[in-house]
DOTORMAR-500296 format. One record per residue (C-alpha): residue number from 0; residue in three letters; chain; z, x, y negated. Coordinates in Angstrom, 1 decimal. Last residue first. Layout:
{NUM,ALA,A,{Z,X,Y}};
...
***
This chain:
{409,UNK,A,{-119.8,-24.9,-62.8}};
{408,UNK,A,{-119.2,-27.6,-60.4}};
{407,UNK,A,{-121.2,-29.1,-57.5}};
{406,UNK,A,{-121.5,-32.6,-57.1}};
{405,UNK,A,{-125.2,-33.2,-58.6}};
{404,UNK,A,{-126.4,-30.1,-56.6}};
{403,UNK,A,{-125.0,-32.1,-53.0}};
{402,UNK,A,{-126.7,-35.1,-54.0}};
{401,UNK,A,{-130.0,-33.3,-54.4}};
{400,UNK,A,{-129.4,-31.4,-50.4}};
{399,UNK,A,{-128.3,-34.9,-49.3}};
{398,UNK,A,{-131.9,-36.5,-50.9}};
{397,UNK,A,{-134.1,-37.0,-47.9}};
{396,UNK,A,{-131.5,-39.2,-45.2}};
{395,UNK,A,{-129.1,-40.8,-47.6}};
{394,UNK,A,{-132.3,-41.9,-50.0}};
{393,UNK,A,{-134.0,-43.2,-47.0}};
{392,UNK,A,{-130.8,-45.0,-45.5}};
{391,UNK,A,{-130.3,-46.8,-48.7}};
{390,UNK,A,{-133.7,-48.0,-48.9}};
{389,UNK,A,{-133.2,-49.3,-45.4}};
{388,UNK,A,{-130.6,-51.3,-46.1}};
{387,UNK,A,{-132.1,-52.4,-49.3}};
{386,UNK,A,{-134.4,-54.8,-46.5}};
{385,UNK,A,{-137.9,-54.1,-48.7}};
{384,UNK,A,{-139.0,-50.3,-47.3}};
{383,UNK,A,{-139.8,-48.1,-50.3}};
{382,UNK,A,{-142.7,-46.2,-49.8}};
{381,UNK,A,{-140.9,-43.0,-51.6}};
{380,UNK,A,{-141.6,-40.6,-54.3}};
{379,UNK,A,{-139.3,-37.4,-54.6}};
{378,UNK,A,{-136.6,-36.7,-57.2}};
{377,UNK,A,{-137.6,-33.0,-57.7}};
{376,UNK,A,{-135.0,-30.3,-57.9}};
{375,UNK,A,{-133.1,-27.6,-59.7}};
{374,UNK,A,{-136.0,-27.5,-62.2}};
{373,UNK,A,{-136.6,-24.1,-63.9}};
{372,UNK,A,{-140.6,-25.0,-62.8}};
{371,UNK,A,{-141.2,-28.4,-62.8}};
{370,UNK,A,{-142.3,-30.5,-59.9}};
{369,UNK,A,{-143.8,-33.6,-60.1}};
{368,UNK,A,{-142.5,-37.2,-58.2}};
{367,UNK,A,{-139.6,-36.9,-60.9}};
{366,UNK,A,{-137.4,-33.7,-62.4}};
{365,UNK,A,{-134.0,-32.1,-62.6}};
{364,UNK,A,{-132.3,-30.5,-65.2}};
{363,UNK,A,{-129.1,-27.5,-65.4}};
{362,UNK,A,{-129.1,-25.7,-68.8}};
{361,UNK,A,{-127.8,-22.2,-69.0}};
{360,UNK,A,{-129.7,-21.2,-72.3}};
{359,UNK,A,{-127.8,-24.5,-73.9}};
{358,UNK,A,{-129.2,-25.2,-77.6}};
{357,UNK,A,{-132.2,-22.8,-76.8}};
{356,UNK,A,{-132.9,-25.3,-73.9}};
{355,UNK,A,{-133.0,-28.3,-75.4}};
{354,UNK,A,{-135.2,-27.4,-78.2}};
{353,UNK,A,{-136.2,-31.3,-78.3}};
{352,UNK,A,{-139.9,-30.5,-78.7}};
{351,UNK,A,{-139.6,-27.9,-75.4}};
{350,UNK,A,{-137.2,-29.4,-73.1}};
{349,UNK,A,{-139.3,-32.5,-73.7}};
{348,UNK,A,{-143.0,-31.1,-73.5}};
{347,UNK,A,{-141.1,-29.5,-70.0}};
{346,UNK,A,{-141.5,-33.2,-68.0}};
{345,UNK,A,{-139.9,-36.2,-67.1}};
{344,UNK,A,{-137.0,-34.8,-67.9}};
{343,UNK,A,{-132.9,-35.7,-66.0}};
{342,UNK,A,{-130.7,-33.6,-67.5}};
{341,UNK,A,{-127.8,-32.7,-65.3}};
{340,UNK,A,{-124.6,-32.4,-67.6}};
{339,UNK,A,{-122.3,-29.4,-66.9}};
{338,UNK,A,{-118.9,-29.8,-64.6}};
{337,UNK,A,{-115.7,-29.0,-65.1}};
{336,UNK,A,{-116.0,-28.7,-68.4}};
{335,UNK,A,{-113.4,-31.8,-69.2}};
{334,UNK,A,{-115.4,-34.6,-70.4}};
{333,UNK,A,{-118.1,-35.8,-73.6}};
{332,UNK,A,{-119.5,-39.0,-72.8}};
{331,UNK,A,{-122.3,-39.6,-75.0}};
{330,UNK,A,{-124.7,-36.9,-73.2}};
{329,UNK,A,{-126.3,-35.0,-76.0}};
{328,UNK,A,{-130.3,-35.7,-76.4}};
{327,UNK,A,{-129.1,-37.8,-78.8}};
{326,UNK,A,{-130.5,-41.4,-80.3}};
{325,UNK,A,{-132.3,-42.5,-76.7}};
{324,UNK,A,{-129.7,-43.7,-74.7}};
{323,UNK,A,{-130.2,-43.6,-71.0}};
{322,UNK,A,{-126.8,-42.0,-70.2}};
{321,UNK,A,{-125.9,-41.8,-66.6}};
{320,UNK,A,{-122.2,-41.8,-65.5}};
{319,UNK,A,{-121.2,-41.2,-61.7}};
{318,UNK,A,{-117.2,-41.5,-61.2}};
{317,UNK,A,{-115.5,-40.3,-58.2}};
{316,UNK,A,{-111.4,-41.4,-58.1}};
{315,UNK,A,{-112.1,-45.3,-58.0}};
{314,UNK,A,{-109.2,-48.0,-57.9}};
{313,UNK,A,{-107.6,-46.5,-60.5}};
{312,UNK,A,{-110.3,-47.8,-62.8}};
{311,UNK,A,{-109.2,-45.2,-66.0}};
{310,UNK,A,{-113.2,-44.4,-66.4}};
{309,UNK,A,{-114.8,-47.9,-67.2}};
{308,UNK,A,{-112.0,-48.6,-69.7}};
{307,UNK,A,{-112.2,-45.8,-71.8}};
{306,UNK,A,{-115.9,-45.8,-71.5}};
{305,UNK,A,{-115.3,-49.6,-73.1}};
{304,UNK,A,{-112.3,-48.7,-75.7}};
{303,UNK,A,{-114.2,-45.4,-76.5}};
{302,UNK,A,{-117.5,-47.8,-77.4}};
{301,UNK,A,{-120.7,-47.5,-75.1}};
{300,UNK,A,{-121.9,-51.2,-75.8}};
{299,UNK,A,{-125.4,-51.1,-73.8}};
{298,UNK,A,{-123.2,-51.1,-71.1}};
{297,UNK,A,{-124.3,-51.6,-67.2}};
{296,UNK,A,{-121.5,-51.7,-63.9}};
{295,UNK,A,{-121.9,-50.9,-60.8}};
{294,UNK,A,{-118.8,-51.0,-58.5}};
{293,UNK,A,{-117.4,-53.9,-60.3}};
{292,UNK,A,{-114.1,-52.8,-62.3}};
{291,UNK,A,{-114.7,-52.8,-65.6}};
{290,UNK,A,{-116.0,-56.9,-66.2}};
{289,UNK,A,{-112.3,-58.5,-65.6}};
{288,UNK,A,{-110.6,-57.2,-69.1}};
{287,UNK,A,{-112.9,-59.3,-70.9}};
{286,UNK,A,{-112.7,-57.8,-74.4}};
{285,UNK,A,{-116.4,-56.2,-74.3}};
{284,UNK,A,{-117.9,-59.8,-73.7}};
{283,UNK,A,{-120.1,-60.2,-76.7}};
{282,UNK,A,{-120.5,-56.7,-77.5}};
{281,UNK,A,{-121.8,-56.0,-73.9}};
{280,UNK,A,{-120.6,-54.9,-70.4}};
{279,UNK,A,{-122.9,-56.0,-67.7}};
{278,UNK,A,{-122.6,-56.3,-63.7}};
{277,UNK,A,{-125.7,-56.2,-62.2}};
{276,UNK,A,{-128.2,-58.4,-60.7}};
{275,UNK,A,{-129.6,-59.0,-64.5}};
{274,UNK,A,{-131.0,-55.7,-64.5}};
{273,UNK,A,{-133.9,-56.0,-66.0}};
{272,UNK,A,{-132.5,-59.0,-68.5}};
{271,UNK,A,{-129.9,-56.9,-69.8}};
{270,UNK,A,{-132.8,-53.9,-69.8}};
{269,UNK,A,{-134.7,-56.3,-72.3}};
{268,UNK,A,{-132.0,-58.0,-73.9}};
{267,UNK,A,{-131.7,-54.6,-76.6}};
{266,UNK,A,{-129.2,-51.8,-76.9}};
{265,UNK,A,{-130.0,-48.6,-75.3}};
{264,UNK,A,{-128.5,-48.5,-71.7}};
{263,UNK,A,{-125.5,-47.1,-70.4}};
{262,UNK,A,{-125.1,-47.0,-66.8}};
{261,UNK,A,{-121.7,-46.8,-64.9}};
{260,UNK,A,{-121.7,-46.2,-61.1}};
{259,UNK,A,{-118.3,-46.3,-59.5}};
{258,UNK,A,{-117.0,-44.2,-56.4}};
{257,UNK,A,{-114.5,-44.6,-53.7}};
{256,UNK,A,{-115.2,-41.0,-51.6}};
{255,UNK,A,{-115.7,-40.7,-48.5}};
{254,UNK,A,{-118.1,-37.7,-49.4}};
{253,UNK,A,{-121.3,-38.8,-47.0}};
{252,UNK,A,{-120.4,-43.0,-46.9}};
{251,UNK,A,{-119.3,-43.3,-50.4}};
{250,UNK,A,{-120.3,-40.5,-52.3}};
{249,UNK,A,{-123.9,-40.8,-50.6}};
{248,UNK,A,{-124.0,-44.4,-51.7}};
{247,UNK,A,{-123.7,-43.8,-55.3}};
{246,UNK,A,{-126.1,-40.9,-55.1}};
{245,UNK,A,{-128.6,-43.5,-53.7}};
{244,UNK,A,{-127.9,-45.7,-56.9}};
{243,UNK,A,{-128.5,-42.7,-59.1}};
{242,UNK,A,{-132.0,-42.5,-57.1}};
{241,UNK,A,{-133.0,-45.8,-57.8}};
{240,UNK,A,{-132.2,-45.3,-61.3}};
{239,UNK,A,{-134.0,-42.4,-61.5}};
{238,UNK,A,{-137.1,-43.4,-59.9}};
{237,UNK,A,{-139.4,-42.7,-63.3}};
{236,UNK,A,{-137.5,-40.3,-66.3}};
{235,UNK,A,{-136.7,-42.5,-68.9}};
{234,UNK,A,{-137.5,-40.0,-71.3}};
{233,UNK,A,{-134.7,-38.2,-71.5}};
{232,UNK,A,{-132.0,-39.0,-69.4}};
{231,UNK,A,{-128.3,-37.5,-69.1}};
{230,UNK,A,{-126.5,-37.4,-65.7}};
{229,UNK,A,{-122.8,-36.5,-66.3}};
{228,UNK,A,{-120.9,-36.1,-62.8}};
{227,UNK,A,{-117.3,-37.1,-62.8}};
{226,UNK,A,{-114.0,-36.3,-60.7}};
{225,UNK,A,{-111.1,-37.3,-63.4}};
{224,UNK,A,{-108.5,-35.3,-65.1}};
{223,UNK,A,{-108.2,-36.5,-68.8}};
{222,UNK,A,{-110.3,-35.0,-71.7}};
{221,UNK,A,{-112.2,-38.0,-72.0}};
{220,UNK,A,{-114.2,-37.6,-75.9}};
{219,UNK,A,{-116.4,-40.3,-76.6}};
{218,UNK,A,{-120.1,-39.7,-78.4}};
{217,UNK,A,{-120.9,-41.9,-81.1}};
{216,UNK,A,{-122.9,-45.0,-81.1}};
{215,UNK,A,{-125.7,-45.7,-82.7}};
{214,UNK,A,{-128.0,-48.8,-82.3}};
{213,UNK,A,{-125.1,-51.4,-84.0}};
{212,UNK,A,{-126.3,-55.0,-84.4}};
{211,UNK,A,{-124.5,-56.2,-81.7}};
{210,UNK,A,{-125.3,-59.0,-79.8}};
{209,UNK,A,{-127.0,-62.5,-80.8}};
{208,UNK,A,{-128.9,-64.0,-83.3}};
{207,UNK,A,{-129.1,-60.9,-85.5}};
{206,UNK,A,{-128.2,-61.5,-88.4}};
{205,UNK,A,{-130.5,-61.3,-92.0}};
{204,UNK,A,{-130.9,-58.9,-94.2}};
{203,UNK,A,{-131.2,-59.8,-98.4}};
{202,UNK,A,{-127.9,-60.3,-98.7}};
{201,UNK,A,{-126.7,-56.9,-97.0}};
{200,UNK,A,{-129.4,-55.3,-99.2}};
{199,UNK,A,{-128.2,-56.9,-102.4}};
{198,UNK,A,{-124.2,-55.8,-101.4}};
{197,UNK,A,{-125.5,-52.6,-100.1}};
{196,UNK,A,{-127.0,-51.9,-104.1}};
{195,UNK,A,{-123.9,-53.9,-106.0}};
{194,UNK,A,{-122.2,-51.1,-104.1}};
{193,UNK,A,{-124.3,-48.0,-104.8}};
{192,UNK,A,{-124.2,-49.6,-108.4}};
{191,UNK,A,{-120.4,-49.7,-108.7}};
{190,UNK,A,{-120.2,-46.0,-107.1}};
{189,UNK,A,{-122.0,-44.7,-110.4}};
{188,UNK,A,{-120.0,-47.1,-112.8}};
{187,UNK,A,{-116.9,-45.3,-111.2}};
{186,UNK,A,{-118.2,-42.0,-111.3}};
{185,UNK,A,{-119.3,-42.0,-115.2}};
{184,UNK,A,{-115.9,-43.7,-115.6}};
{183,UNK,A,{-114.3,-40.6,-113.4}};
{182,UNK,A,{-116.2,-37.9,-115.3}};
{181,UNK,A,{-115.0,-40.0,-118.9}};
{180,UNK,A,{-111.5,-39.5,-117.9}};
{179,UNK,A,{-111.8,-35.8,-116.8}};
{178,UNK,A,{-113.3,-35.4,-120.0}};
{177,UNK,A,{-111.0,-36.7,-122.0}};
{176,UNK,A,{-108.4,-34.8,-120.3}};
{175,UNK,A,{-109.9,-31.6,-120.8}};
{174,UNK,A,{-110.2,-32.4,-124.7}};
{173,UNK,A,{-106.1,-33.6,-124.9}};
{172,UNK,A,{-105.0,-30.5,-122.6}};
{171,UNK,A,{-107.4,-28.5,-125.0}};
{170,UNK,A,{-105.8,-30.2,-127.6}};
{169,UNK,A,{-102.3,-29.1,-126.9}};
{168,UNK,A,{-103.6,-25.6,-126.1}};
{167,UNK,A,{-104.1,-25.6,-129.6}};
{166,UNK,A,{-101.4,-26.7,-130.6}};
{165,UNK,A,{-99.7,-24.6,-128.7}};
{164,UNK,A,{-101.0,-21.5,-130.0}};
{163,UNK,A,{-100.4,-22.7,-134.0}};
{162,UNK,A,{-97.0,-23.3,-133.3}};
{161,UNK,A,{-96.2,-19.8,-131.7}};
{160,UNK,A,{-98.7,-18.4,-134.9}};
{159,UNK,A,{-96.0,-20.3,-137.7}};
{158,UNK,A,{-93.0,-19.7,-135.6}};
{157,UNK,A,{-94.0,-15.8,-135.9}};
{156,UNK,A,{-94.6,-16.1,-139.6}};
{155,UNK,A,{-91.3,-17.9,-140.2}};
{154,UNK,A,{-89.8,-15.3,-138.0}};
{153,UNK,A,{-91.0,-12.6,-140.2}};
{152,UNK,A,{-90.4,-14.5,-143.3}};
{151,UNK,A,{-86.9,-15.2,-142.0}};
{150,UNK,A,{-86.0,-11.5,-141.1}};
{149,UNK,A,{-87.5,-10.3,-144.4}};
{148,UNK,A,{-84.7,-12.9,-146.1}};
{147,UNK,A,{-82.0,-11.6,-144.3}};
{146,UNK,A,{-82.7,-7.9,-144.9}};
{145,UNK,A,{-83.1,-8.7,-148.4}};
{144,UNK,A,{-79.7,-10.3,-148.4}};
{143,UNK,A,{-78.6,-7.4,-146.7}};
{142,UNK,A,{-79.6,-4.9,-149.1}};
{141,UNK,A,{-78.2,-7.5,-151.5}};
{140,UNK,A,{-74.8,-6.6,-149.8}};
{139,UNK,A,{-74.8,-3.3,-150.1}};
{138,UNK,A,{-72.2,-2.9,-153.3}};
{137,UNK,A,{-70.5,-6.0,-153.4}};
{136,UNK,A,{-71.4,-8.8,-155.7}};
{135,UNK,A,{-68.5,-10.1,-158.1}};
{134,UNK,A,{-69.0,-13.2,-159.3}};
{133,UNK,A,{-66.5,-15.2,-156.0}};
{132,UNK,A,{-65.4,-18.5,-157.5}};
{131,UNK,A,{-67.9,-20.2,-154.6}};
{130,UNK,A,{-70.9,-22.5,-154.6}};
{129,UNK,A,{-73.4,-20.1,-155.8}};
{128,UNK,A,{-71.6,-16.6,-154.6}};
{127,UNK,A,{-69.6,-17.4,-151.5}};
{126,UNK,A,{-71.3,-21.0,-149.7}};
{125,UNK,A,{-74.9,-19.5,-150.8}};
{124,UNK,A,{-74.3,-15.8,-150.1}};
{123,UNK,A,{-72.8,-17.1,-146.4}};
{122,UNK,A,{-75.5,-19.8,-146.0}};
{121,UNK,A,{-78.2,-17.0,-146.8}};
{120,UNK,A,{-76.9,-14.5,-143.9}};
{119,UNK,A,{-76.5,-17.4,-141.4}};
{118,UNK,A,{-80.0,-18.3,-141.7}};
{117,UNK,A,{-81.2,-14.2,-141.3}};
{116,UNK,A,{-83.0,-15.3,-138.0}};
{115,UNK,A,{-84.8,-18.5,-137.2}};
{114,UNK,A,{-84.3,-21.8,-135.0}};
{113,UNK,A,{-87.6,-23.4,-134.4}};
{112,UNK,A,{-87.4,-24.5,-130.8}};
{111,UNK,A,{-83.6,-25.1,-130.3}};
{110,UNK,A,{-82.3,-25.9,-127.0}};
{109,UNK,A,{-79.3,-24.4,-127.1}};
{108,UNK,A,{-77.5,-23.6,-123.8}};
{107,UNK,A,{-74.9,-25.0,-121.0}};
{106,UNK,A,{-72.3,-23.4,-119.1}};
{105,UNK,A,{-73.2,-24.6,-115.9}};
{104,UNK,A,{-76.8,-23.5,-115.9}};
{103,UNK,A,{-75.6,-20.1,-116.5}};
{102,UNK,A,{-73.1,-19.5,-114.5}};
{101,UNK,A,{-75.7,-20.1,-111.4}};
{100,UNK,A,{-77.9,-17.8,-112.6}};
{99,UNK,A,{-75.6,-15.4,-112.5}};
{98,UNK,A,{-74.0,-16.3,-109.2}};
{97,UNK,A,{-77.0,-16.1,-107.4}};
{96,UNK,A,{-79.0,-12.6,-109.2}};
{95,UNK,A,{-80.9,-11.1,-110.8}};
{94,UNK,A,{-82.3,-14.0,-112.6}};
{93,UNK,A,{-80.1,-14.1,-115.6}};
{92,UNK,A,{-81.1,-10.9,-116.5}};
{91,UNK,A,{-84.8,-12.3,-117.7}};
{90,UNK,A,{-83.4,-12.8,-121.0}};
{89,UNK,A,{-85.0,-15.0,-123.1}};
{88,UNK,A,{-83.5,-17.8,-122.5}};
{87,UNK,A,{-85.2,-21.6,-123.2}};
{86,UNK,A,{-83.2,-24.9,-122.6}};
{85,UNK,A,{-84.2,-28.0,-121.8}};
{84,UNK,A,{-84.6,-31.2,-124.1}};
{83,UNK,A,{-88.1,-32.4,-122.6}};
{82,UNK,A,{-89.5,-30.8,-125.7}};
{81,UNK,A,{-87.1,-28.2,-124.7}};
{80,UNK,A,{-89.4,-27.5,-121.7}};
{79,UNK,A,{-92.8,-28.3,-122.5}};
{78,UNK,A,{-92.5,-26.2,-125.6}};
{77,UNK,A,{-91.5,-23.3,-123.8}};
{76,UNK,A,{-94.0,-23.9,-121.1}};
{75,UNK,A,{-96.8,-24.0,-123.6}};
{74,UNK,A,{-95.2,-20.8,-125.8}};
{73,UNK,A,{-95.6,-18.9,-122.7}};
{72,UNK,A,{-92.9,-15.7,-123.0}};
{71,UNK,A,{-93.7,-12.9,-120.9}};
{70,UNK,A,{-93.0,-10.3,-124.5}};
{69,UNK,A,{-90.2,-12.4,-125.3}};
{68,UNK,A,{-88.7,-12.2,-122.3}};
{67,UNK,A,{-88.6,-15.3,-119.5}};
{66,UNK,A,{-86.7,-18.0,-118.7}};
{65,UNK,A,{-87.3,-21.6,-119.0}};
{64,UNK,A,{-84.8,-23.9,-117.9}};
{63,UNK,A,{-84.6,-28.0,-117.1}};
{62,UNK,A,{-81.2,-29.7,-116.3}};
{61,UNK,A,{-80.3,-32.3,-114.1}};
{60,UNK,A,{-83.3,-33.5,-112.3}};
{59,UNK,A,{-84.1,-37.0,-111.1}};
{58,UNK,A,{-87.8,-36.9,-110.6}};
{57,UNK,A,{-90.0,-38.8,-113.1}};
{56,UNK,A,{-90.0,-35.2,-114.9}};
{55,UNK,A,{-91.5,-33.6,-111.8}};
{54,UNK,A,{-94.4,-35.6,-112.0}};
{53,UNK,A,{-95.1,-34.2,-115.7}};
{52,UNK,A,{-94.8,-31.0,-115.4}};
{51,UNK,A,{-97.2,-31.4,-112.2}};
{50,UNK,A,{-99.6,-32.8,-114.4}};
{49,UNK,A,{-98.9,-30.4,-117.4}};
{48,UNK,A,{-99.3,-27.2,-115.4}};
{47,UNK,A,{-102.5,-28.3,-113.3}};
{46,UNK,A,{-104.4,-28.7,-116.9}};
{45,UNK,A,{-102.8,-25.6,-117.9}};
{44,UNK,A,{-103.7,-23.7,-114.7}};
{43,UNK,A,{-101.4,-22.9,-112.4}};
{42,UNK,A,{-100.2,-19.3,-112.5}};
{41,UNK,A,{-96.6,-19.7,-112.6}};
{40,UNK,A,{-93.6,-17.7,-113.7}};
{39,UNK,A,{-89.8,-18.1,-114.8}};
{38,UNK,A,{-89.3,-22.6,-114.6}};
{37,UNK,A,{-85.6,-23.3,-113.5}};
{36,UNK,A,{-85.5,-26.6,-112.6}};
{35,UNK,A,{-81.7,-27.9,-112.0}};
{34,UNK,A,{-79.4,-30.1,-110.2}};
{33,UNK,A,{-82.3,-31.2,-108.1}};
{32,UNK,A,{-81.8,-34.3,-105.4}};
{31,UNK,A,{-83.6,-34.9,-102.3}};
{30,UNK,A,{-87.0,-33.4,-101.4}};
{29,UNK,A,{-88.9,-30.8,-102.9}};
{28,UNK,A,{-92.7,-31.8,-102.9}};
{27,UNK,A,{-92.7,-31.6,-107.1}};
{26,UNK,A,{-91.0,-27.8,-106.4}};
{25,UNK,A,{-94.7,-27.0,-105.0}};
{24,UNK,A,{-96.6,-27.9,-107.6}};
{23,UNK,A,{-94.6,-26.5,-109.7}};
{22,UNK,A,{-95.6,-23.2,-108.1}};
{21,UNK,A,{-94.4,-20.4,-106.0}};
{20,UNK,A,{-90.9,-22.0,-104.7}};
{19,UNK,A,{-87.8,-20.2,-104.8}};
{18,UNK,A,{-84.4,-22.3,-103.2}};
{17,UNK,A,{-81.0,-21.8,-104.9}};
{16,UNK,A,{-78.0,-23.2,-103.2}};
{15,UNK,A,{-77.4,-21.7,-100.3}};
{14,UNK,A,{-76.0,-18.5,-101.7}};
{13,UNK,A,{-79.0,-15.8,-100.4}};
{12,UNK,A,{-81.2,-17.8,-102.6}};
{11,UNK,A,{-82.3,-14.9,-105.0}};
{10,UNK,A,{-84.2,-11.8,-104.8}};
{9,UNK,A,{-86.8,-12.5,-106.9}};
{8,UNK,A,{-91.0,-11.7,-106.0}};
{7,UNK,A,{-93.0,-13.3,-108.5}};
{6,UNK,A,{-94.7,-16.4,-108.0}};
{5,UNK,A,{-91.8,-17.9,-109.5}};
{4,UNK,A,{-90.8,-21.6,-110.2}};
{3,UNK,A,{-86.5,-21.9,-109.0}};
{2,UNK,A,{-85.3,-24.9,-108.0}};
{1,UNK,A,{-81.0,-25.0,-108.0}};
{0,UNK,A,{-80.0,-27.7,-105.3}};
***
């Protein structure tokens, strides 16, 4: 495979065997093997020019060729080149075409930086009038002598600038690069401190006794098709939980459905040691495959794998989650838009300091024992009865109509 380096239109490739790429940073990502690299236009920077030179030399490649007229010529690229002992043509006539290009990397060429003009005059005179029998000068010929020897100041002269512009973009390859490497120590002595920093600090703290030490958790995407409603609290708004745990009971005996309650609680002992009835997932027993599939079930370790977990029970198909976190007002499980997340508040100071509405103008929220106006309802206050029988029966009997705006979608 020919490679050809042009961000210039060419019309070449139709044969198979040629393939154009814009820059040489592309032809470095060419796979397989490369006859040839044929270099006619670029506009990578210098810096970006030697670098990706100089990964394509590691490559195996066959032949390297610069083509371009005199008057396109970059002395860099030129030098690059047959200082890597390719070739340089200056005639862009070669690239017209497949099979000329083609004929001319198999036939060869000279890779000669500094070779001048009017040379072969001078060896001639040389080898026929100084070293030779010949005395007798013909008429003309020291007009061509003259000729010859203009030519080679001229193209002493022009050798003399070309060699003179690389070098100096030689050293600004050499400055840029020194800078680039004295950037990166400033950088690396930088990021050594920031770690010798965490290291002290991570000294210096001591371990929890027990649990997790993480407060933040980020939300969990579940994009799979499951029937859930998204309760999010703020505030820990008073009742809820007994009302949640009515909702659970409606979905079973009302909508005949087999549901599962999951709670997710801040982390600390103290709501481990509220609830202690209930079933509890933590950081200490997260990998015990046997604690996600009670009916209710608390988390104050609301990882993917756990939520995961919770929600792909196949034994359930209606899932109720309430997030009592306090670092987002965003709920942490974030689902299929089936359904928007009821907010429980325990008041509109909340809405308001958190901006909660002007982050979603069409935001569903309920309140407790006092009314709100926006509200879609109002958990109401009970004298709870102590056999849970009839606690269940109350919430069944009063709170249908709630239930009922907790299942409906949109």
């Amino acid at each position: 495979m020919i490679i050809v380096v042009s961000n210039k239109e060419l019309n070449l490739g139709s044969s198979g065997n040629i393939l154009v790429v814009g820059s040489l940073l592309d032809a470095s990502k060419v796979m397989g093997d490369i006859t040839a690299l044929v270099i006619y236009s670029s506009s990578e920077s210098t810096n970006d020019f030697a670098a990706h030179f100089a990964t394509l030399k590691n490559k195996s490649i066959g032949s390297l060729w610069y083509i371009a007229n005199p008057e396109n010529k970059d002395d860099l690229i030129e030098m690059s080149v047959i200082g890597s002992g390719g070739y340089y043509i200056e005639d862009e006539f070669f690239l017209e075409s497949d099979d000329l290009l083609e004929s001319l990397i198999s036939g060869g060429g000279s890779s000669q930086l500094m070779e001048i003009g009017g040379v072969g005059v001078l060896k001639d005179f040389v080898d026929r009038y100084l070293q030779g029998t010949s005395n007798q000068i013909p008429k003309g010929y020291l007009q061509v002598l003259k000729s010859a020897v203009t030519q080679m100041s001229d193209e002493y002269k022009r050798k003399s600038d070309q060699l003179i512009v690389l070098s100096e973009k030689a050293t600004s390859v050499i400055e840029d690069s020194s800078l680039g490497l004295q950037e990166q120590e400033k950088e690396r002595k930088r990021l050594a401190g920031i770690l010798k920093e965490i290291q002290e600090s991570m000294e210096d703290t001591k371990p929890q006794t027990r649990g997790s030490n993480v407060t933040f958790f980020p939300r969990v995407s579940f994009l799979k098709e499951k029937d859930i409603v998204r309760i999010k609290d703020i505030g820990r708004t008073p009742y809820l939980f007994s009302f949640v745990y009515g909702f659970l009971k409606y979905a079973d005996k009302v909508l005949n459905k087999r549901p599962k309650l999951i709670v997710i609680e801040p982390v600390g002992t103290n709501f481990e040691t509220h609830y202690s009835e209930f079933n509890w997932i933590t950081s200490e027993n997260h990998t015990d495959r046997s604690k996600y599939f009670a009916e209710v079930s608390f988390t104050n370790y609301p990882t993917t794998q756990v939520l995961t977990s919770f929600i792909e029970d196949s034994a359930k198909d209606f899932f109720i989650v309430l997030d009592r976190t306090t670092t987002s007002p965003e709920h942490i499980l974030n689902t299929r838009k089936t359904r928007s997340v009821h907010y429980a508040v325990t008041g509109n100071s909340v809405i308001e300091s958190l901006k909660l509405r002007s982050k979603n103008p069409r935001m569903k929220y309920f309140s407790s024992a006092r009314e709100l106006a926006g509200a879609e309802f109002t958990i109401p206050f009970f004298d709870y009865p102590d056999p849970a029988f009839e606690r269940e029966n109350l919430y069944l009997t009063r709170c249908g109509e709630l239930y009922q705006a907790l299942t409906r979608k949109g």
